[in-house]
C-alpha positions in Angstrom: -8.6 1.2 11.0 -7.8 -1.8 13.3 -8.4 -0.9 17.0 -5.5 -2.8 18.0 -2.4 -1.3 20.5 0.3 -3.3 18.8 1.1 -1.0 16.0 4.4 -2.0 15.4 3.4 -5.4 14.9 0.6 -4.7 12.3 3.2 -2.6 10.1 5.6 -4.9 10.6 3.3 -7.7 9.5 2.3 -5.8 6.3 5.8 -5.7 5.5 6.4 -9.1 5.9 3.4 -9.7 3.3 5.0 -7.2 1.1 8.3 -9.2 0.9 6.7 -12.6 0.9 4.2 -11.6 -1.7 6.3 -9.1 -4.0 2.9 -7.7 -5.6 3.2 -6.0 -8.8 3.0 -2.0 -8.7 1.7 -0.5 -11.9 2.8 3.6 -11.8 1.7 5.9 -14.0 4.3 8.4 -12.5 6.2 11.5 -13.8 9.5 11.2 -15.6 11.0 13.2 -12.3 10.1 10.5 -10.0 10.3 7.0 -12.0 13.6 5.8 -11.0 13.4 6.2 -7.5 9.8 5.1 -7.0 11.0 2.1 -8.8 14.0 1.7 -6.8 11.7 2.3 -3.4 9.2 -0.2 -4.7 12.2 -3.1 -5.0 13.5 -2.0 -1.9 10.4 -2.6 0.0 9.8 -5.6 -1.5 7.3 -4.9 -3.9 7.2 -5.3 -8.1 7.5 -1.8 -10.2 6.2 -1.9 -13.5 6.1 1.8 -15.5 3.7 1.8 -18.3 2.0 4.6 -19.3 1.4 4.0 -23.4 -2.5 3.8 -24.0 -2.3 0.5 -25.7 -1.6 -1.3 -22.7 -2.3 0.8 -19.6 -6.2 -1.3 -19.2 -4.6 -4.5 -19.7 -1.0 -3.7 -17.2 -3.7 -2.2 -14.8 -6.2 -5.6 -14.1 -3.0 -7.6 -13.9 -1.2 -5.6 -11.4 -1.9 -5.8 -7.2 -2.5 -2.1 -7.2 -2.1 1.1 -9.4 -0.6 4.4 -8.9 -1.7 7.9 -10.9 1.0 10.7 -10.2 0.1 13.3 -12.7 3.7 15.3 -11.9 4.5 15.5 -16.0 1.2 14.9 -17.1 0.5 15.6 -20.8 -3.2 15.2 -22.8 -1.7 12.1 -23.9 -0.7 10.6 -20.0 -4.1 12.0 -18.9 -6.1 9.8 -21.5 -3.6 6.7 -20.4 -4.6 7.6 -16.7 -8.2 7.5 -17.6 -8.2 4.0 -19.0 -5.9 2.6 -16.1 -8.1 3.6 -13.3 -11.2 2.7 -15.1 -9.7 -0.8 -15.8 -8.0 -1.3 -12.2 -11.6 -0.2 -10.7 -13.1 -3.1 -12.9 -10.7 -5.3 -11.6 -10.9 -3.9 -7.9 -7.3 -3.0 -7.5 -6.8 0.0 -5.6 -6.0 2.9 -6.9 -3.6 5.3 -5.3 -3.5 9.1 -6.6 -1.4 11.8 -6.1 -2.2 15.2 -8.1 1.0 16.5 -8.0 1.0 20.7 -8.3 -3.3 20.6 -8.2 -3.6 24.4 -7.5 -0.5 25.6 -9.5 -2.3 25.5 -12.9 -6.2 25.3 -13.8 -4.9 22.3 -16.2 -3.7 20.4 -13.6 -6.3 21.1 -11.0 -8.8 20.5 -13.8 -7.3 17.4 -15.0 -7.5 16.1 -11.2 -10.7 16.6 -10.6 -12.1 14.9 -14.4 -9.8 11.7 -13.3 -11.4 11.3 -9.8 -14.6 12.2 -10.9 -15.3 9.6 -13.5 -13.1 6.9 -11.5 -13.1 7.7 -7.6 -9.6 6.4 -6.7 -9.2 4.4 -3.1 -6.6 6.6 -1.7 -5.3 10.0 -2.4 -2.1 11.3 -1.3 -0.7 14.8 -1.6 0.4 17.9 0.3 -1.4 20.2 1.8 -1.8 22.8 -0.7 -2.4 20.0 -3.6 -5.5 18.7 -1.2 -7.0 22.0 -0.3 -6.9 22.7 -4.3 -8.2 19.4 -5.0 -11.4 20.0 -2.6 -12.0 23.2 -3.9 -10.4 25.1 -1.2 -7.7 28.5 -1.8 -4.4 26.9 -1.7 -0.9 28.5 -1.7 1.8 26.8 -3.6 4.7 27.2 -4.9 5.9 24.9 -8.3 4.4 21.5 -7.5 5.5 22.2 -3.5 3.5 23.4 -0.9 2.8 26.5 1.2 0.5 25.4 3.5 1.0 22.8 7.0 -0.8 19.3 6.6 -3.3 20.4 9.4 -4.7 23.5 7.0 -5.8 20.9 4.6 -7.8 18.5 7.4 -11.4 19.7 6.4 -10.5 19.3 3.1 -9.1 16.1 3.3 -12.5 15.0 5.1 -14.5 15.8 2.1 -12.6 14.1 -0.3 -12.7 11.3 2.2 -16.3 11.2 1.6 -15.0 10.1 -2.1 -12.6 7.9 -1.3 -11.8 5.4 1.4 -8.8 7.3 2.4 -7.0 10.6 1.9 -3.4 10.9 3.0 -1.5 14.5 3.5 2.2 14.8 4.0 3.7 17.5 6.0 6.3 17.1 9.2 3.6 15.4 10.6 1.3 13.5 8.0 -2.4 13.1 8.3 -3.9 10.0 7.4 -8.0 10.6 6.9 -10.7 8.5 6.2 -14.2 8.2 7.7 -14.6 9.5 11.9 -10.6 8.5 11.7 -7.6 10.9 11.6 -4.2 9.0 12.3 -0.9 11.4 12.7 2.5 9.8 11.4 5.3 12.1 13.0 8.0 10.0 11.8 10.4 11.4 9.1 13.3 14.1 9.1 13.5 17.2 7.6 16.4 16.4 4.7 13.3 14.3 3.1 12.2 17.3 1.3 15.5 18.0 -0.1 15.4 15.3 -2.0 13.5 15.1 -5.1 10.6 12.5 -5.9 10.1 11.2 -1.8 6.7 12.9 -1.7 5.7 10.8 -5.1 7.5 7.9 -3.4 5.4 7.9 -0.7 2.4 7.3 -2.9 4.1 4.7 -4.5 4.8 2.7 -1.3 1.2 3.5 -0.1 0.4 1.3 -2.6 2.9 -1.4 -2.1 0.9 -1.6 1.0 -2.4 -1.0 -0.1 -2.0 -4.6 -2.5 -1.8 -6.7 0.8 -3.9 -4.8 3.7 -7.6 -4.7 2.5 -7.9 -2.2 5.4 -6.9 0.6 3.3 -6.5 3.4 5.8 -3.7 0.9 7.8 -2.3 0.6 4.6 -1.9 4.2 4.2 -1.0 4.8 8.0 1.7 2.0 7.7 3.0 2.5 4.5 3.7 6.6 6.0 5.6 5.5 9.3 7.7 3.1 7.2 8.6 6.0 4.8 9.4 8.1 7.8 11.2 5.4 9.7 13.8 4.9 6.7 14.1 8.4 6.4 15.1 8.7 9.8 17.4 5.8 9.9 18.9 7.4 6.2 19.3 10.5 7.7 22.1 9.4 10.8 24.0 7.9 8.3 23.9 11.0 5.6 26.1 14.3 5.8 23.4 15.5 2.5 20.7 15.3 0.7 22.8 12.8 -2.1 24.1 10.3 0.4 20.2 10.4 1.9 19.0 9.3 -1.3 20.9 6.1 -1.3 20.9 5.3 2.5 17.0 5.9 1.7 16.8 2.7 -0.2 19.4 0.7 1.7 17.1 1.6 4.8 13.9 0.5 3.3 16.1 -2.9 2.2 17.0 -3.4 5.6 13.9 -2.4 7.8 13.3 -4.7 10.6 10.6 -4.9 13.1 12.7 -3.8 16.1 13.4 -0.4 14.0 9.8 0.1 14.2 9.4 -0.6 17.7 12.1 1.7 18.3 10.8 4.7 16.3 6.8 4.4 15.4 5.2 7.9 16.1 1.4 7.1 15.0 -1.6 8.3 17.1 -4.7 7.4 15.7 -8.1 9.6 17.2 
């Protein structure tokens, strides 16, 4: 991560790129999630493109800026498709951002993680706390795809996958951004964002919005979290529920400007 004190400024410069630049976002994402991690993605700035059939996933993968793997609905089917995208995107050097949604609730889904990350390390890997512990080989307690456990229970684990990866993101009230002899804290974000579903898979999504124009990919991670959590906080005074949130959600990502980040960023980096 940079050493620099202006944080504000380096987010709000990556947003700038991401607006300027409008780089192309290839999701493999679950049905759940697809319209509003699409609708995040424009938003921002950025270029959504869902494709998950086999026959194109290798080529849709080298032509996009970066690729997301969200295995929320997976399927033997999706899981080949993911295979062949993050094989492809690693030949192209793209990063790949993954998010093994509900690792720990099944042994398919656990095991399905750990073939996919094994054959293609991804760059960054973004889940909750439970879904990390699981994915490190750790006891986990979850519930459905959600989890039981606070972001700091899964810090160990998230160092060793860090040792995989160049980054390894985990998303409580207070996120943990990992990567190597670096933990950076995001405490930005209210507490409707869980009551609404497909933010934690949006948050992978933007992750890699950022990831396509910071080559630093633990800023990218760190960013892309506090400009999640800033929306949500700015959504959040305008929204009585969890349905208005959804929509002032987007019109806040839309409308993000640097002095909102001045006003709000919570990072601490040690």
């Amino acid at each position: 991560m940079s050493d620099s004190n202006d944080r504000p400024a380096l987010l709000w410069h990556d947003i700038e790129r991401i607006r300027a630049a409008a780089p192309l976002v290839h999701n493999i994402t679950n049905f759940v999630a697809m319209n509003i991690n699409a609708n995040a993605l424009l938003a921002l700035g950025a270029s959504p493109v869902m494709a998950h059939a086999a026959e194109e996933v290798a080529d849709m993968a080298a032509a996009a800026a970066a690729l997301v793997i969200n295995i929320g609905t997976l399927s033997p089917a999706w899981v080949e498709s993911m295979r062949l995208a993050m094989r492809s995107a690693a030949r192209a050097g793209r990063p790949i951002v993954f998010d093994p949604v509900g690792a720990g609730a099944t042994a398919y889904r656990t095991e399905s993680c750990r073939r996919l990350i094994e054959e293609t390390p991804p760059s960054i890997v973004r889940g909750n706390a439970s879904e990390i512990r699981a994915l490190a080989g750790a006891s986990s307690s979850t519930k459905g795809v959600d989890s039981a456990d606070g972001a700091e229970t899964a810090l160990e684990s998230a160092r060793f996958l860090a040792g995989r990866c160049q980054c390894v993101v985990v998303s409580g009230a207070v996120d943990l951004i990992v990567s190597a002899g670096r933990v950076a804290r995001v405490s930005n974000g209210h507490s409707m964002m869980p009551r609404v579903t497909g933010l934690g898979c949006t948050a992978t999504a933007l992750i890699a919005a950022f990831a396509a124009v910071n080559p630093s990919l633990p800023d990218a991670a760190a960013n892309a979290m506090a400009a999640m959590g800033i929306a949500g906080e700015l959504a959040a005074a305008e929204s009585p529920g969890p349905g208005t949130f959804q929509v002032k959600f987007l019109d806040a990502l839309y409308g993000l400007t640097e002095a909102d980040i001045r006003a709000r960023l919570k990072m601490e980096i040690a």
